[in-house]
N, C-alpha and C positions, 0 to 999 in steps of 0.2 A: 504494500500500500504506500503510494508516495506521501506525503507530509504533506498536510494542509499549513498554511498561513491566514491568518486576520491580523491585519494592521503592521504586520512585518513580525508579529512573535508568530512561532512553530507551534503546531501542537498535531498529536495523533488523535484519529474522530474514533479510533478502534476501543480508546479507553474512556472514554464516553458514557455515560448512565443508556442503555436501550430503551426504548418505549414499552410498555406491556403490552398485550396482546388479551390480556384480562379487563372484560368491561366495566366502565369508571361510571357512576353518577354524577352528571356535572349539570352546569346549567351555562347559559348564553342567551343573553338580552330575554332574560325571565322565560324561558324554555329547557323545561329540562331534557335531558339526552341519555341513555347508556349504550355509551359502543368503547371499546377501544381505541386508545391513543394511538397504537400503531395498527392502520388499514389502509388497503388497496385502496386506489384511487376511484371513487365511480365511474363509471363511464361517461360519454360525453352526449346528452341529449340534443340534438339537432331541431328539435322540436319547440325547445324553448327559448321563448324572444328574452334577451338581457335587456336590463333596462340600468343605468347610474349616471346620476345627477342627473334626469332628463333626456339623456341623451338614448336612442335603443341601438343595441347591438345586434349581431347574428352571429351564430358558430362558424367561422372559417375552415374548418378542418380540412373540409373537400377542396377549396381554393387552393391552399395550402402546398395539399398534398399535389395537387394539379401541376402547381409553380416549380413544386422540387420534382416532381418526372418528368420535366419538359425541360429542367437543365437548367 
C-alpha cells in the first residue's frame, strides 16, 4: 500500500479505526435510521429528477459513459 499524505505529514489508512458492518441507531435532520456505517453504495436511479438551491439536475451517467467510449 503506498503512503497517503494530508497536508504534507505521512500516514498509513491501513491502521485506521474500520467502519462496522453492524447496524447503528442514529438519527439525521430528526429521522431516525439503522443501517451500517460501512455499505455499498446504492445504485444510481435515472429516474429521479435532482433538485438544489432551485436549480434541477439529471443523472449523466449515460452521457458520461457515451463521452469516454467515443474517446
Amino acid at each position: 500500500m503506498t503512503k497517503l499524505q494530508y497536508r504534507g505529514v505521512g500516514y498509513d489508512n491501513a491502521q485506521h479505526e474500520q467502519l462496522s458492518n453492524e447496524p447503528v441507531d442514529h438519527a439525521y435532520r430528526g429521522q431516525h435510521y439503522t443501517s451500517a456505517p460501512r455499505h455499498e453504495a446504492a445504485a444510481v436511479n435515472t429516474e429521479v429528477e435532482l433538485q438544489y438551491r432551485g436549480q434541477h439536475y439529471h443523472h449523466q451517467q449515460a452521457e458520461a459513459a457515451q463521452q469516454v467510449n467515443n474517446g
